[in-house]
C-alpha positions as a printed Julia matrix, in Angstrom:
638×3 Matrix{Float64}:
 125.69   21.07   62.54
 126.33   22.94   59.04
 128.97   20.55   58.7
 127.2    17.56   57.68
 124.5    19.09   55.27
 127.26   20.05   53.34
 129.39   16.77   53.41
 126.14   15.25   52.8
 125.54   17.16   50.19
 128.91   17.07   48.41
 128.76   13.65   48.77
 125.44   12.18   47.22
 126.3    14.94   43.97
 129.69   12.96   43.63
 127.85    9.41   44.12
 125.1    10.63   41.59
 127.44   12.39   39.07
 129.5     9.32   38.44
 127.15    6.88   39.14
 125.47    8.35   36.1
 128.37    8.78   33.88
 129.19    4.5    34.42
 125.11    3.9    34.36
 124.97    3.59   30.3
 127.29    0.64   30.29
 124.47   -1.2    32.56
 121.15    0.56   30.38
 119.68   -1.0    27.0
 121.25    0.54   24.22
 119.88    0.95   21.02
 121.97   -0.44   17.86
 120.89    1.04   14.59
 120.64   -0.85   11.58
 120.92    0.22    8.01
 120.28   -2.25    5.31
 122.39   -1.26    1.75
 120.08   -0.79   -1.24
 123.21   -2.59   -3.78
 126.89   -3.05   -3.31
 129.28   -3.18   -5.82
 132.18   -5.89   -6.24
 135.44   -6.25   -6.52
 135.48   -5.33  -10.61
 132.74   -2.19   -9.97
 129.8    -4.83  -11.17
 126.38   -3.05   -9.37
 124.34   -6.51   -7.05
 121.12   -5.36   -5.99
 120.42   -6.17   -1.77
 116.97   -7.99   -1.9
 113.88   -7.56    0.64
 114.24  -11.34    1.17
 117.82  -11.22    2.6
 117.09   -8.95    4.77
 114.0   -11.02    6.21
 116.09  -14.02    6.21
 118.6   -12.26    7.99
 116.16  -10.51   10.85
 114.03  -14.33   10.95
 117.02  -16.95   11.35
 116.85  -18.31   15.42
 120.58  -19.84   14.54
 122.42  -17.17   12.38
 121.61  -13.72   11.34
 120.56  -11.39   13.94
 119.9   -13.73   16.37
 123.82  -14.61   16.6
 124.93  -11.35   17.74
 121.61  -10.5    19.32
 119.81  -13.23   20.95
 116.15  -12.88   21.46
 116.15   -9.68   20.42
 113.81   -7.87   18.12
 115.05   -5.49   15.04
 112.09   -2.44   15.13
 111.47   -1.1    11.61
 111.67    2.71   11.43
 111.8     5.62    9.34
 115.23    6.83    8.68
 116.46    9.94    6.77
 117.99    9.06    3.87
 117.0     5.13    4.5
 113.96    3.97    1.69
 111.38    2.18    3.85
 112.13   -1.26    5.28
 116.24   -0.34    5.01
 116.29    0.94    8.72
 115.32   -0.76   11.72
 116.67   -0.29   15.96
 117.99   -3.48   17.9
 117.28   -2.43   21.53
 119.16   -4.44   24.42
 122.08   -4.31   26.91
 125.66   -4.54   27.22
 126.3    -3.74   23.5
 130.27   -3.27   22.87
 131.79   -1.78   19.73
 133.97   -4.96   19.29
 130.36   -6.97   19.33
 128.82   -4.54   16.41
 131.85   -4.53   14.83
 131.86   -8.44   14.14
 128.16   -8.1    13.05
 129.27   -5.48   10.63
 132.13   -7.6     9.46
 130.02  -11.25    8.99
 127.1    -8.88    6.86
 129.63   -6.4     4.77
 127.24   -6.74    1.37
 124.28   -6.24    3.44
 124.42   -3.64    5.97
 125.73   -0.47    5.5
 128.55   -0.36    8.01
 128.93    3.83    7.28
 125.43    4.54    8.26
 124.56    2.04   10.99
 125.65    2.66   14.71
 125.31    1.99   18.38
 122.99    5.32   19.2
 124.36    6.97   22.21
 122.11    7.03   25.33
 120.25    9.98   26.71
 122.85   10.67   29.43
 126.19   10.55   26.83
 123.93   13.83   25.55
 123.59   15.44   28.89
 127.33   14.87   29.72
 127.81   16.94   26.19
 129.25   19.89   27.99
 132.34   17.97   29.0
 133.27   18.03   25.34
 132.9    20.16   22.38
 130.85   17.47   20.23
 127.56   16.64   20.63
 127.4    13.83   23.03
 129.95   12.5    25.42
 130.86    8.69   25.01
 130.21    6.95   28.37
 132.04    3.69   28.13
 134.4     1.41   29.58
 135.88   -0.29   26.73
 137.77   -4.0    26.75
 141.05   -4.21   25.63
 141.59   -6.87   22.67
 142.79   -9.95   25.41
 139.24   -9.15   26.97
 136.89   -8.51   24.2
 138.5    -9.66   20.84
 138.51   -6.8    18.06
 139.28   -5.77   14.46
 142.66   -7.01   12.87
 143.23   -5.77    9.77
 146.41   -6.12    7.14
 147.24   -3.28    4.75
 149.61   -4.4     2.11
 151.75   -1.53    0.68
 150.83   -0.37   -3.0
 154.33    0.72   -4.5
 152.85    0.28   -7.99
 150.42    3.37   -7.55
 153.31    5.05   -5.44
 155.94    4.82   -7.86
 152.7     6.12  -10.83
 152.15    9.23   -8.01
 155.82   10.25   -8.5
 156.61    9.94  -12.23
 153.51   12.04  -12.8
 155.32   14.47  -10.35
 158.92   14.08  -11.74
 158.24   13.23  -15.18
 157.71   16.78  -16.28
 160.94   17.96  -13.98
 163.38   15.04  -15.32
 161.87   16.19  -19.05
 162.44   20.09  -18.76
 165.81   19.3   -17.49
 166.63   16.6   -20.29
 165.75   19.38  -22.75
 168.09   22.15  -21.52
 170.8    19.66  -21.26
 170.07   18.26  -24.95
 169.91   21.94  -26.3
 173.11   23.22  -24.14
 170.92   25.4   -22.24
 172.99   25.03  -19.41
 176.96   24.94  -18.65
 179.5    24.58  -15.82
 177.79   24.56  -12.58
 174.35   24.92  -13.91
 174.87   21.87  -15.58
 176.58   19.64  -12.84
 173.66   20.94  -10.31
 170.71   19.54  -13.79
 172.86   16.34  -13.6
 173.3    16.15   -9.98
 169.41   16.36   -9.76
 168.51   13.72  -12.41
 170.47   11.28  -10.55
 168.51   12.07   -7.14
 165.08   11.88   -9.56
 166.33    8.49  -10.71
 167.16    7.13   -7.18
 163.61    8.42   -5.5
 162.08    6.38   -8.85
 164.79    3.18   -8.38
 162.36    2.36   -4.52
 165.28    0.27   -2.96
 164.59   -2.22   -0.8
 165.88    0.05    1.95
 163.87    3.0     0.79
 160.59    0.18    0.74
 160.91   -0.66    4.69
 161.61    3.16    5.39
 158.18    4.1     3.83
 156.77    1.09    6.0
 157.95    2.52    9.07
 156.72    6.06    8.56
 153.31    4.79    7.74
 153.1     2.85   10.96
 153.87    5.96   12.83
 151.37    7.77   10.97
 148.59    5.1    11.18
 149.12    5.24   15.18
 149.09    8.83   15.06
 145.44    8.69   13.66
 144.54    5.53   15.55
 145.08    7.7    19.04
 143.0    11.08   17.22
 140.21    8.15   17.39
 140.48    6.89   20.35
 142.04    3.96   20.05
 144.96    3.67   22.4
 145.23    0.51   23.12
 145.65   -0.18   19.32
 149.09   -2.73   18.15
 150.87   -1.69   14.8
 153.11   -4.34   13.59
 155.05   -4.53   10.34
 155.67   -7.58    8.23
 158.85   -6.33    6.34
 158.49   -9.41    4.14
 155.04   -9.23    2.48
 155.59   -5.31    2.5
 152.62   -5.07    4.83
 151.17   -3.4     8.58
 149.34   -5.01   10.73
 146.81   -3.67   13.19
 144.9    -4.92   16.1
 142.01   -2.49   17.25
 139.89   -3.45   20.0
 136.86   -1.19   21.12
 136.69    0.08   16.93
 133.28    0.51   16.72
 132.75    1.19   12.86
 135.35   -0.86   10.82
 134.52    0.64    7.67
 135.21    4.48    9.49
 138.38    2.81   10.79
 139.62    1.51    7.82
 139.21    4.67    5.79
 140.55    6.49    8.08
 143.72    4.46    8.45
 144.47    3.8     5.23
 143.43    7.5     4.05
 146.13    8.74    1.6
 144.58   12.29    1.81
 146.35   15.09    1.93
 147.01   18.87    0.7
 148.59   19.26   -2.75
 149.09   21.88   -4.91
 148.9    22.31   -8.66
 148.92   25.37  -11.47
 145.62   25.98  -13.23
 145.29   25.04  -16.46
 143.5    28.13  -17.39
 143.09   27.5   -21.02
 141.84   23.77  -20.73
 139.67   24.91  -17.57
 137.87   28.25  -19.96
 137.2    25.55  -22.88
 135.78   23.25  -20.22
 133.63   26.13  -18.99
 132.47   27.33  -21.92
 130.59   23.95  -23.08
 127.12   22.41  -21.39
 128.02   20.27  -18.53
 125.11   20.88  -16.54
 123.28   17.66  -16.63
 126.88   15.84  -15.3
 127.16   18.85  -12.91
 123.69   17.82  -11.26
 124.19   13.77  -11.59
 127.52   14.26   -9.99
 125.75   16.56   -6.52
 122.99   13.55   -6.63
 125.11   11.49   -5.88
 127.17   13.54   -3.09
 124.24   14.37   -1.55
 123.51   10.56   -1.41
 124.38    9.29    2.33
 126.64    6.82    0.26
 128.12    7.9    -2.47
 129.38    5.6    -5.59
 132.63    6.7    -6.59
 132.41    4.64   -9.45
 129.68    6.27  -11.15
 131.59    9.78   -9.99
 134.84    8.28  -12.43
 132.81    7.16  -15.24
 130.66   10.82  -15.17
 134.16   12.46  -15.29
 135.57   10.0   -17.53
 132.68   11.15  -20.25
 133.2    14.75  -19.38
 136.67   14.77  -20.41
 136.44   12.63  -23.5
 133.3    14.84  -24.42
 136.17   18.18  -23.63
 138.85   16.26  -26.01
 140.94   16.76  -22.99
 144.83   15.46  -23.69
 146.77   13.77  -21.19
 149.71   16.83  -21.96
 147.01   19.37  -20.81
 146.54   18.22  -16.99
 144.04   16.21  -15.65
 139.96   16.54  -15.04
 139.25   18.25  -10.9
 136.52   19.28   -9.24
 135.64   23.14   -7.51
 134.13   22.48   -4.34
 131.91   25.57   -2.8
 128.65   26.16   -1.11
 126.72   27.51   -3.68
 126.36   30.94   -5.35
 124.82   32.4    -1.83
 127.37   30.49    0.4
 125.15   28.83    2.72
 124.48   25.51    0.55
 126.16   22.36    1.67
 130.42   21.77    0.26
 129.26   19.96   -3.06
 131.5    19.53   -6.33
 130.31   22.31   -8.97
 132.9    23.1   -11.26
 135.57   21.36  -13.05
 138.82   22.59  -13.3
 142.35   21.54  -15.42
 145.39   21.08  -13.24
 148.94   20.66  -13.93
 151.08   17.65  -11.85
 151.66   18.66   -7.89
 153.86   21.62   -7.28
 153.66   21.56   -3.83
 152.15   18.79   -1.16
 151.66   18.02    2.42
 155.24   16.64    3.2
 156.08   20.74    2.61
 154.45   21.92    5.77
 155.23   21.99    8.9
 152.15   22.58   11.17
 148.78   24.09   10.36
 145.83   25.49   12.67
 141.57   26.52   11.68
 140.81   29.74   12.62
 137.92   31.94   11.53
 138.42   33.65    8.73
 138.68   37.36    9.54
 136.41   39.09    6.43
 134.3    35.87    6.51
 131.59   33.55    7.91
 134.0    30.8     7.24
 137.32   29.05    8.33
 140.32   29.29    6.93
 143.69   27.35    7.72
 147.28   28.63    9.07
 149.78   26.34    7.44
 153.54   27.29    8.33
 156.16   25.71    5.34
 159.38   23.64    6.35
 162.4    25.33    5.05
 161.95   23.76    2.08
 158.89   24.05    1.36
 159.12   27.69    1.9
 161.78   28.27   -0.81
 160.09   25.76   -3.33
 156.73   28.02   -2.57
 158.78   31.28   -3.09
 159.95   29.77   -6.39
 156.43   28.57   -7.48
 155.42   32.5    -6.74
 157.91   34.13   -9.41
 157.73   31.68  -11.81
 153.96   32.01  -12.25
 152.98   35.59  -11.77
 149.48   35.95  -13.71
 148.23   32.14  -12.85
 146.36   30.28  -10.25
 147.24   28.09   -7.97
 144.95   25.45   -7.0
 144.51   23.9    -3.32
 143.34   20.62   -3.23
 142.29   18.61   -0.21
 142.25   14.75   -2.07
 140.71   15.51   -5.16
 139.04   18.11   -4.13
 139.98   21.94   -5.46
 139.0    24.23   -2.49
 140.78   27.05   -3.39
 142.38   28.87   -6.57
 143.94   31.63   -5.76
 145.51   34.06   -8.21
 149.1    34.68   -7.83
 149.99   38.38   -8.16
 153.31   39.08   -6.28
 156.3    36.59   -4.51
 155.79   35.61   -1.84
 159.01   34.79    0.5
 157.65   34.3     3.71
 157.27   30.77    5.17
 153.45   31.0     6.04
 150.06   30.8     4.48
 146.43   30.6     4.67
 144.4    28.14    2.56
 140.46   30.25    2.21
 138.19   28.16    0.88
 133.93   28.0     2.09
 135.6    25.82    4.89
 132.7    25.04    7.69
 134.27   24.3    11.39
 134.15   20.27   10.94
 136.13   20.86    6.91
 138.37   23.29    8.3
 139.75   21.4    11.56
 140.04   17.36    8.75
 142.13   19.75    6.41
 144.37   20.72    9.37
 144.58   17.32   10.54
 145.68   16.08    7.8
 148.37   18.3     7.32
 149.66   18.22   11.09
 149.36   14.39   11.26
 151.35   13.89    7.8
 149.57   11.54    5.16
 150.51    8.55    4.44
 153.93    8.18    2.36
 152.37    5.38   -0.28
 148.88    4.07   -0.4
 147.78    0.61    1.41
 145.75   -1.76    0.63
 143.08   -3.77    2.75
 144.5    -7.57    1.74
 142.18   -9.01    5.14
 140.04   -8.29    8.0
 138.69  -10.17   10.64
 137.58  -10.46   13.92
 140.05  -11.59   16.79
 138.49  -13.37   19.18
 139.92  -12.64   22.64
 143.07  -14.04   23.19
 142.45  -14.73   26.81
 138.65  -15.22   26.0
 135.8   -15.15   27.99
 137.53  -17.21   30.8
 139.47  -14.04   31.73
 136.87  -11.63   32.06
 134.67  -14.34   34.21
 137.66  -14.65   36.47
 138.86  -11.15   36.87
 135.07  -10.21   38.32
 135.02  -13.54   39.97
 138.47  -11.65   41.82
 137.0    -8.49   42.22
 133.57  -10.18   43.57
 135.28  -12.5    45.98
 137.94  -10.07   47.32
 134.79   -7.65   47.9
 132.93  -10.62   50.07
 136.17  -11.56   51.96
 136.66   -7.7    52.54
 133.16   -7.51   53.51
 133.4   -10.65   55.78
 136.22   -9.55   57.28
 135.27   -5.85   58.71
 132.19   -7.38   59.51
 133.58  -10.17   61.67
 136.39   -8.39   63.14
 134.66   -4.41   63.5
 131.06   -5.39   63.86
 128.64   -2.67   63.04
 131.35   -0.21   62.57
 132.28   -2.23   59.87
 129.52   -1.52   57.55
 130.56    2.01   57.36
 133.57    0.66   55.49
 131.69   -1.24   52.97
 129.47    1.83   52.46
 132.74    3.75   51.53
 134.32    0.67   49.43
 130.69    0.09   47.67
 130.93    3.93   46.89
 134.99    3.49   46.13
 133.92    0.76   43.13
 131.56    3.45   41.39
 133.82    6.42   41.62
 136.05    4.48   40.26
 133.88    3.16   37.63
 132.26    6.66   36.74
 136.17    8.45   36.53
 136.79    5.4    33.98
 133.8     5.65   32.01
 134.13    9.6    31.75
 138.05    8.5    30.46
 136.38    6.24   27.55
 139.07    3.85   29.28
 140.0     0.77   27.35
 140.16   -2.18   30.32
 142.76   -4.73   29.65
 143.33   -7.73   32.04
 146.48   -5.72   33.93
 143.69   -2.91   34.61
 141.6    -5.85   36.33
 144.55   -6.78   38.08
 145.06   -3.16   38.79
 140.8    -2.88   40.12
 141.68   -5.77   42.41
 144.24   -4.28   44.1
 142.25   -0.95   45.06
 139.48   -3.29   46.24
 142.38   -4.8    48.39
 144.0    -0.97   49.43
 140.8     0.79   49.41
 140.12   -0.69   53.1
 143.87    0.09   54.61
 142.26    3.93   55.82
 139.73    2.84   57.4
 141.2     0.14   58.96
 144.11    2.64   60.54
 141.01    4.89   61.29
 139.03    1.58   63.56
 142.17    1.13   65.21
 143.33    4.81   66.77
 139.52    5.41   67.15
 139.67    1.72   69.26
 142.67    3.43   70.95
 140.83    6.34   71.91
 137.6     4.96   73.15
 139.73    2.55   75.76
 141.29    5.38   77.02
 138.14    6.67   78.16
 137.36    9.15   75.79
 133.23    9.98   74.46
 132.78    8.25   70.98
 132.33   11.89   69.24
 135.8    12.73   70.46
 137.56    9.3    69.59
 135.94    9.56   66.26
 137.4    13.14   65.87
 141.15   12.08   67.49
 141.02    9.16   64.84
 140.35   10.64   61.76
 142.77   13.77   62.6
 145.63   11.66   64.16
 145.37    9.01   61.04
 145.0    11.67   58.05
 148.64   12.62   57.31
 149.59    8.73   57.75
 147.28    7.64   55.37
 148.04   10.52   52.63
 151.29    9.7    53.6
 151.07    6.13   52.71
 148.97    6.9    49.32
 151.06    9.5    47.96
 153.8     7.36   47.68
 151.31    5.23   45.53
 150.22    7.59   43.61
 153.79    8.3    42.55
 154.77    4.83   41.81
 151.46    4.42   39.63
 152.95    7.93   37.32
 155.92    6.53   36.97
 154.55    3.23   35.72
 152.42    5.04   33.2
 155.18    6.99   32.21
 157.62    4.84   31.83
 155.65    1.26   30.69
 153.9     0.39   27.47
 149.99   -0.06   27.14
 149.14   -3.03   29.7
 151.37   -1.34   32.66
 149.52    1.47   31.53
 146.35    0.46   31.92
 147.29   -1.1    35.47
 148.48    2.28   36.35
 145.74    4.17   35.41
 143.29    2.33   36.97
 145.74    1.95   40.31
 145.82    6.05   40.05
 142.44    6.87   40.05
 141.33    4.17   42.25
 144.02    4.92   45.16
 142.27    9.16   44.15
 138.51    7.52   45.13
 139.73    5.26   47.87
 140.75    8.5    49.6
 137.97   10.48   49.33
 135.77    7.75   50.68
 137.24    7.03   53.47
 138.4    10.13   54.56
 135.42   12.31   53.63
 132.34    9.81   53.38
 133.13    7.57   56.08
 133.51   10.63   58.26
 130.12   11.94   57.0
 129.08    8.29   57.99
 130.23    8.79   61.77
 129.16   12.3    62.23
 125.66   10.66   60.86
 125.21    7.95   63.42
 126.59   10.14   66.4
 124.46   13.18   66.12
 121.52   12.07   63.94
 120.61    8.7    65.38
 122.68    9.46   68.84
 124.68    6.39   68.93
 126.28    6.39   72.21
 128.19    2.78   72.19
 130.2     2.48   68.94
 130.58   -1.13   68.28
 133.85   -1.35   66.77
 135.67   -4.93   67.34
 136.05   -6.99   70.25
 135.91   -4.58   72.8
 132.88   -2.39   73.32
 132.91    1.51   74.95
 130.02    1.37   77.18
 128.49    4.58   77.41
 128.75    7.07   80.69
């Protein structure tokens, strides 16, 4: 008898737990709407947004709204960092990110695609403490044949690439020019100054070869980021004769997040103070720039256009000379360290010294004399003699840490150091101190790209597809349902309990996964359907065995599920093998078959060997069935 409360038990927790985890792709979802106050274009000109674009927008039965949101309502509400009528909540079901995403896309100079979202539901914050954010994304995502997506073309800038590296070789290529001119140098000295020059001139010359090679190690960089998202079902092409990458992401649910952080040139440099140009800089009255420049930081958008033009001023104001360095900004959290990461000091540097491409890994950790974070870089081998170099040849000075343009450290330099590790201190917060590691350990991009289109692919197999693959999984369900019926009677329905249950296991364990469905995984949910009633139909038959050779239904029920357990791990096993190797071994559709194969062949087993079980031991010795009907031929009680 204490077997069943506790089968029961373990059970309903598993039906509940997962039911709950697939339950907000079924609830109404709320979609939050921000409405931009201006938007600049293409030349930095400022164009105000309106009030009476964004009522023609929320009114319009044909376009607008309604388009993406049919007979649905757009709530006004307050909204930090909103003004009033900017915000307002679309409530209603069976949002996806590819859907929100096109809305974002047909409306990019009037809502603000950075501060609008699809709110997670209440349950995506209970499920929290499967993660280490704040909520837990509950969603079965459609692949880009199902759904449509995001295709965007980045176009490779080797203008502003090849302007990146004179400013970085210009000053090496002129010291060395000068000690050859003077006779500085002789013999080998001077073979190794020549020897370089030529290298310096070859990086400068971009060949055609060197071109595709940066191509190809920004596509594997771009994917690198595109999985950190998420996004694994993602497809990185390169067009070798425009110079450009394409990229197909369905499920992106913020194209503007996306695109930044695809295209994000970001990385970890490092440049020499400019102590003297930094102290003049210092010395004069900044303030009022200081402040306009945290305004607009603080903003939840801010114009990085205005941000140029204030530091544009400042240095003009400083008579700052090109020969001097150029115009940075200090980053910290205040005097009392406990203010938000805002710019608050400019600083001078010299050209890069150092960058990204010169480490090897790096890790946060908390900082051990600190409230804050601090990063573990380790140098390649070359990196760690350049930094030994750097070290000696600038005793006295600081070196500057920048993450982008921002300076987030300035260390002094007061000794060598040889070894081939480091820490970068800064007021680094958890969230700073993990993007700054990131960014190193994923590699930044080797040239900057830019956004030449984006659009919204419609799916390539279109709505057809997804009508017929639950049309499949529907009518193999009936015909499965028709069939135990027909040929098990009443003992049939205990199957369909435990296929019914099968479906939402299956549906919770892919939800929890954030899984990204592509028409091989509905090929691959149509076959568990199909496999998930092979137990149970070995089960029927030895317990039919049992029951004509005389034996009490409690007993045959007991002989059939112990005689037919190692066959039917037996035969699933072998499954479950095939399915790893496909997902091992395939590319992203046979993954996605396999996947869904895996886990459904995982919830196929547990339901019929646990649940239908429970099922049995339920009608036997809670509602003392006596005559199991189980096919054509009845056991008549004693």
């Amino acid at each position: 008898m204490n077997r069943i409360p506790k089968r029961t038990i373990v059970t309903l927790l598993t039906a509940g737990f997962f039911f709950l985890a697939f339950y907000p792709n079924l609830a109404v979802r709320e979609v939050s709407l921000v409405f931009l106050d201006y938007y600049r274009t293409e030349d930095g000109t400022r164009v105000d947004v309106e009030k009476s674009r964004i009522d023609s927008f929320l009114s319009d039965e044909q376009k607008g709204l309604h388009r993406f949101f049919p007979g649905a309502r757009c709530d006004f509400e307050p909204k930090e960092g909103a003004p009033e009528g900017r915000h307002c909540v679309v409530r209603a079901r069976f949002i996806t990110s590819a859907g929100f995403n096109e809305l974002m896309q047909a409306y990019p100079r009037l809502l603000d695609d950075k501060r609008s979202e699809i709110r997670p539901h209440g349950l995506e914050h209970f499920f929290s403490f499967l993660t280490d954010k704040k909520t837990k994304a509950l969603t079965v995502k459609l692949g880009l044949d199902l759904q449509g997506g995001m295709r965007a073309i980045f176009e490779a800038d080797y203008e502003t690439y090849l302007t990146k590296l004179k400013e970085k070789y210009d000053p090496v290529v002129a010291d060395l020019d000068r000690q050859l001119r003077t006779g500085q140098l002789q013999g080998e000295e001077k073979e190794n100054a020549e020897a370089r020059l030529e290298q310096i001139k070859d990086i400068l010359s971009v060949s055609e070869e060197r071109k595709q090679e940066l191509l190809h190690q920004a596509r594997d960089i771009i994917d690198k980021r595109l999985v950190a998202q998420g996004l694994t079902e993602s497809e990185i092409r390169i067009q070798p004769g425009s110079y450009s990458i394409a990229v197909d992401m369905p499920g992106a649910a913020n194209s503007s997040e996306v695109l930044e952080r695809v295209r994000d040139t970001v990385t970890v440099e490092y440049r020499l103070v400019n102590d003297e140009a930094t102290d003049r800089i210092s010395k004069m009255d900044f303030s009022e720039e200081k402040k306009k420049i945290i305004e607009i930081y603080r903003s939840p958008r801010p114009d990085q256009v205005l941000v140029e033009e204030i530091r544009k001023e400042v240095a003009e104001k400083a008579e700052l000379k090109p020969e001097e360095g150029r115009l940075f900004q200090y980053w910290s959290r205040g005097a009392n360290g406990t203010g938000a990461m805002l710019p608050r000091d400019f600083y001078v540097l010299g050209p890069v010294v150092m960058d990204g491409g010169d480490m090897a890994d790096a890790r946060a950790s908390v900082a051990r004399d600190s409230a804050f974070y601090q990063i573990n870089f380790q140098l390649t081998a070359t990196g760690a003699d350049k930094f030994t170099e750097i070290t000696r040849n600038n005793i006295g000075k600081r070196l500057a840490v920048l993450w982008g343009d921002r300076v987030v450290s300035a260390p002094k330099i007061n000794e060598v150091i040889p070894t081939g590790s480091g820490v970068i201190n800064g007021q680094f917060g958890k969230r700073e101190s993990t993007e700054v590691a990131n960014v190193i350990r994923e590699g930044a991009l080797p040239l900057p790209l830019e956004v030449i289109s984006v659009s919204y692919v419609g799916p390539t197999l279109g709505q057809e597809s997804i009508q017929k693959g639950i049309y499949s999984v529907v009518l193999g369900f009936v015909l499965i349902i028709f069939f135990m019926l027909l040929y098990y009677r009443l003992t049939g329905l205990i199957a369909l309990v435990a296929l019914f249950l099968n479906l939402v296991l299956m549906a919770g364990i892919l939800s929890l996964m954030e899984f990204t469905l592509t028409l091989p995984g509905f090929a691959g949910a149509i076959l568990t359907v199909g496999m998930a009633v092979d137990a149970n139909v070995l089960i029927f038959e030895r317990i039919k065995e049992d029951l004509r050779n005389g034996k009490s239904a409690s007993v045959a029920v007991d002989s059939g599920f112990d005689a037919s357990f190692w066959t039917i791990l037996d035969a699933n096993v072998t499954t479950l093998i095939a399915s790893i190797i496909l997902y091992y071994s395939g590319d992203g559709a046979i993954k996605g078959f396999a996947v869904v194969l895996f886990f459904g062949i995982v919830s196929s087993m547990f339901t019929a060997l646990y649940v239908s079980r429970l099922l049995f031991d339920v009608a036997l010795k809670y509602f003392r069935v006596q005559n199991l009907s189980i096919g054509l031929w009845r056991k008549k009680s004693a």
